[in-house]
N, C-alpha and C positions, 0 to 999 in steps of 0.2 A: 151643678154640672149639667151641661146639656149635652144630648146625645142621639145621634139616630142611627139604626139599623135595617137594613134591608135583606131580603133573602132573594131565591128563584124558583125553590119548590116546595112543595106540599109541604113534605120532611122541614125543610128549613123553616116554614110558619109555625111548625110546630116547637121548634127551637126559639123564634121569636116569643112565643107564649113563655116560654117557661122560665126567658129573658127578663120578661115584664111582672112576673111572680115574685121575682129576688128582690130580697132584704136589701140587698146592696143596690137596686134602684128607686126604692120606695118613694125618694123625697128627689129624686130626678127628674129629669124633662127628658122621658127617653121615646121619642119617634119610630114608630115601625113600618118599615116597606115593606112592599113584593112586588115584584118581577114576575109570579107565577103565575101564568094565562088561562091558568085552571085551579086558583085559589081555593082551599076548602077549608069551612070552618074558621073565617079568617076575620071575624068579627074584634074590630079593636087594632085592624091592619091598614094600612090606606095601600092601593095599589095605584102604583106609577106606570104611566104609558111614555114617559121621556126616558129618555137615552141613558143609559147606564153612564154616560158621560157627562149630560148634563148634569143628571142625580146628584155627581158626586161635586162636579163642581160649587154644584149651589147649598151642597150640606158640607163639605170640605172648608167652608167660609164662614160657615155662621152654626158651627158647633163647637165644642169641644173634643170630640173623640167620636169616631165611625167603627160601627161594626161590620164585617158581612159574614152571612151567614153562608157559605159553600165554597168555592176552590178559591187557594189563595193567590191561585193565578190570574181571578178574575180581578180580585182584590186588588193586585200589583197593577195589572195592564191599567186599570180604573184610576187609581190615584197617581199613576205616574206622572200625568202632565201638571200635577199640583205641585209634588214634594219639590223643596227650596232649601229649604233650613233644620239643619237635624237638633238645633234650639229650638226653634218655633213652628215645625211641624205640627200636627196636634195627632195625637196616636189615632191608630188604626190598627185590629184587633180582625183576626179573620179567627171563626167559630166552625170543623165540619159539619153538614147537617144529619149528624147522629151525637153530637154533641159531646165528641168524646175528647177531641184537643180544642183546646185556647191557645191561639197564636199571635203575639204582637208582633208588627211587622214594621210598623215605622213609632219613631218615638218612645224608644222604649224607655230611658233612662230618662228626661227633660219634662215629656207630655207625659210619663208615666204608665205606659201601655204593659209595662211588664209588672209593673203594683196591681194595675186595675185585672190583667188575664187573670195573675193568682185568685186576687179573690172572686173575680166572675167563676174560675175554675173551680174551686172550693165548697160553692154555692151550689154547682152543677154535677159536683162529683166528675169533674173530668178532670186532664191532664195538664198543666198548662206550660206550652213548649218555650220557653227561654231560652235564645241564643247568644245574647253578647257575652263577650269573653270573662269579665270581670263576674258577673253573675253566676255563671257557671262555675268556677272555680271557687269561688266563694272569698273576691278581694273585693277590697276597698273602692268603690267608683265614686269618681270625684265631683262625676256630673251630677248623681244621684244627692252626696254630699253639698252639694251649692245650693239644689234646689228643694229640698227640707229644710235648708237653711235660710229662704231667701235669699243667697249670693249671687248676683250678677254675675255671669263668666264673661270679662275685658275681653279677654285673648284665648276666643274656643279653640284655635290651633293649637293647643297645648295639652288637650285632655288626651289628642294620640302619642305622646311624647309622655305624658305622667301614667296615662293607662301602663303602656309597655314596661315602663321601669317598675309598676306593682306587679305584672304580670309575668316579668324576667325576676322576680321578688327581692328587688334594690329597693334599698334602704329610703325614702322620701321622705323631704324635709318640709315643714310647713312653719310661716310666720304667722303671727298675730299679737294684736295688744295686749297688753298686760289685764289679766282679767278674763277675758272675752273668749278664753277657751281651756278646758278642764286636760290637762295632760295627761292624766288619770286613765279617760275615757278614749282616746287617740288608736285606734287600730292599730290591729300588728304591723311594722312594717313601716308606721308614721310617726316620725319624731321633730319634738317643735324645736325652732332655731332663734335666734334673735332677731327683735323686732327695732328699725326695721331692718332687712334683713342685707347681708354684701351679698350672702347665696339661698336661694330657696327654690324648690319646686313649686309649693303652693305657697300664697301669700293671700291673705285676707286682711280690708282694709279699710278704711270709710276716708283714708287720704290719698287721696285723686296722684300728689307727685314721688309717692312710691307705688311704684309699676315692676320695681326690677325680680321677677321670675319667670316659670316656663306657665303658669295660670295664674291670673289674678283674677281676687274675686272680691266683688264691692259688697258691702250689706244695703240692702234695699231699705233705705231708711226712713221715709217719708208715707205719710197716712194722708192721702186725696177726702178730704170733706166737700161732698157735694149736694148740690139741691139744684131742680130744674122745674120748671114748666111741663106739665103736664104732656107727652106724645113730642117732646123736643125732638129735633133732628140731632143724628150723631153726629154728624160733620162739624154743625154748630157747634156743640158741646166739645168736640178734640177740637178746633180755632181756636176757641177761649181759652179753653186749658192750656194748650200749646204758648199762648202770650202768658199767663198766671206765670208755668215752667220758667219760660225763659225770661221775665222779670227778674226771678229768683236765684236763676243758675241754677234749678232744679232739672236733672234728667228724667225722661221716663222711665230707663233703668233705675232710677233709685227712689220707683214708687212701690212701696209693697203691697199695699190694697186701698181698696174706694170702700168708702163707706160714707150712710145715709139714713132715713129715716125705716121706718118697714112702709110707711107707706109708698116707698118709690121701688120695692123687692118687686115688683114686674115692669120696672119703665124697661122699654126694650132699647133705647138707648144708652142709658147705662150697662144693662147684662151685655150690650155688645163691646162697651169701652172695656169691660170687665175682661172679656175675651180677644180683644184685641192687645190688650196688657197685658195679657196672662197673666194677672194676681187676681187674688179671689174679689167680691162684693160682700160686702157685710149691712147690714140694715137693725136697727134699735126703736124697740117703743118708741115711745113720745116718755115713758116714766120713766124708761133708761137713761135718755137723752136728759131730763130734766134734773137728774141727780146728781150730772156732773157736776166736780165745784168749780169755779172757775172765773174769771173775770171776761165774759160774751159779751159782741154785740149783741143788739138786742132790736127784733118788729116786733111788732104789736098786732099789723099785719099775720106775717108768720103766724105768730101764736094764736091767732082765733084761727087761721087754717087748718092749723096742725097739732095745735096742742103743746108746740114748744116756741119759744123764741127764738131760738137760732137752733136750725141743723147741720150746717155742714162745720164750723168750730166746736161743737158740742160734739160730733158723731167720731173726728178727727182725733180728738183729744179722750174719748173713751175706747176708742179701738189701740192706740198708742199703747194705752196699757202704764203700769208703775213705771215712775220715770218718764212719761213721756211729757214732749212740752206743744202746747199752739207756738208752731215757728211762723206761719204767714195768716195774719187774720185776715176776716170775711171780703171778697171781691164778688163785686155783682155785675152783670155785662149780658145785655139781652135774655134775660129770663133763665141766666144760670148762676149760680154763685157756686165761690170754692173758696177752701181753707187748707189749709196742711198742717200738720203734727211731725212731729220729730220722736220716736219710739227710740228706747233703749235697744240694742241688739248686742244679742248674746249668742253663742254658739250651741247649740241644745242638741243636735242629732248626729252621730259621730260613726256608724256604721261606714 
């Protein structure tokens, strides 16, 4: 996860320190600003002479989640010209500078700004302020539900139509295949129906022509196996993939993560596909990669680079996981090659 933070005063550098101490960023890329024209003690801070506007623009694009440390007013007036999509917003977290509240203010349920306040909060010994309704009360949210799950939301206009009817506490009805979700475990309040369904609130599905509810929700089914040329251009890299996809009838909504070798865990064209996706990047030894069993092409190339034969059908088909299958083997096209996997999905997280 990548991440940058900015403050304005003293008090707030001191709050970015103690940012950069937590457990919870250890293995992060977390960035630190200041604003403050009289910085003290700010060793480990970069200080920005551009525009709280530009700032944000240019970290609003090529992060994962924004901190600021001081009024959340500055925070809102700041990110305003960016917010678009309350699915693909990326959170934003205002901190006061005494550290005493955590506040998510955009993305809290999708980008996960009210997971990340708690435990930033937790860490800090502070409070961390939770607004949306569902949270508060302590129901069911269905956005939070999709996305622990990998679910694609088809039809977001329907989360304000399902919230209300958990938060009026009517009875909701959800579809799914046989298997693919433990009834057991279902929230108060959610009861499954038949699949597929005449009537449902929530429907979950990996077939495209049942549609008929107030949200559907696709399983993100497919594992992107890649390998690139050394400082690739990203444009490049979404072109090629972009024709792979549409070869296959593969959506982007129904990629759940990229994965690769470790030697490619810092191309910054990848970590940016990664973030433009919004599914994670995953990266395997070379003895990882080389234990899969499997029927691979196969360089010779490759393997005196790298240590393995093939990485993006090897990388594909180990992230898959039990059950998974190589559904599109190895394509090469200007110094990128990709593969895809087809993973088993199953419903795991049920809060």
């Amino acid at each position: 996860m990548k991440l940058a933070a900015i403050c304005f005063t003293n008090n707030g550098i001191k709050v970015l320190k103690r940012l950069s101490a937590l457990s919870l960023f250890k293995d992060d890329n977390l960035a630190l600003y200041s604003k403050c024209s009289f910085a003290e003690n700010a060793e480990g801070i970069i200080a920005t002479e551009e525009s709280l506007n530009d700032w944000t623009k240019k970290n609003f694009y090529k992060n994962d989640a924004l901190i600021f440390v001081g009024a959340a007013g500055i925070a809102v007036r700041a990110i305003a010209p960016f917010v678009k999509d309350k699915l693909n917003d990326i959170p934003v977290i205002v901190i006061d500078e005494n550290a005493s509240f955590v506040i998510p203010i955009l993305s809290g349920h999708m980008g996960g700004a009210n997971e990340l306040s708690k435990k930033i909060a937790g860490e800090l010994n502070s409070e961390a302020v939770i607004t949306t309704a569902t949270d508060i009360n302590g129901k069911f949210a269905v956005d939070v539900f999709a996305k622990k799950n990998s679910l694609f939301i088809e039809n977001r206009d329907g989360i304000k139509e399902v919230s209300a009817k958990i938060l009026a506490g009517e009875e909701i009805l959800l579809s799914a295949p046989d298997g693919k979700i433990d009834e057991s475990k279902l929230p108060e309040g959610v009861k499954l129906t038949e699949y597929p369904p005449n009537k449902a609130d929530i429907l979950i599905s990996d077939n495209k022509a049942y549609n008929r509810a107030k949200i559907v929700l696709r399983p993100r089914e497919y594992i992107l196996g890649i390998g690139c040329r050394k400082d690739k251009e990203f444009e490049e890299i979404i072109d090629f993939l972009t024709e792979c996809l549409n070869e296959e009838g593969i959506e982007f909504s129904d990629l759940y993560a990229i994965s690769s070798i470790d030697l490619k865990k810092d191309e910054e064209a990848l970590n940016m596909l990664s973030r433009y996706l919004k599914i994670p990047f995953v990266t395997f030894t070379a003895d990882e990669l080389n234990a899969v069993k499997g029927n691979f092409s196969s360089s010779d190339f490759v393997k005196e680079t790298t240590g393995v034969d093939n990485i993006c059908e090897r990388a594909a088909v180990l992230l898959a996981g039990e059950g998974g299958k190589l559904y599109f083997r190895k394509k090469a096209g200007n110094g990128v090659t990709v593969a895809f996997a087809r993973r088993e999905w199953k419903i795991d997280y049920y809060e």
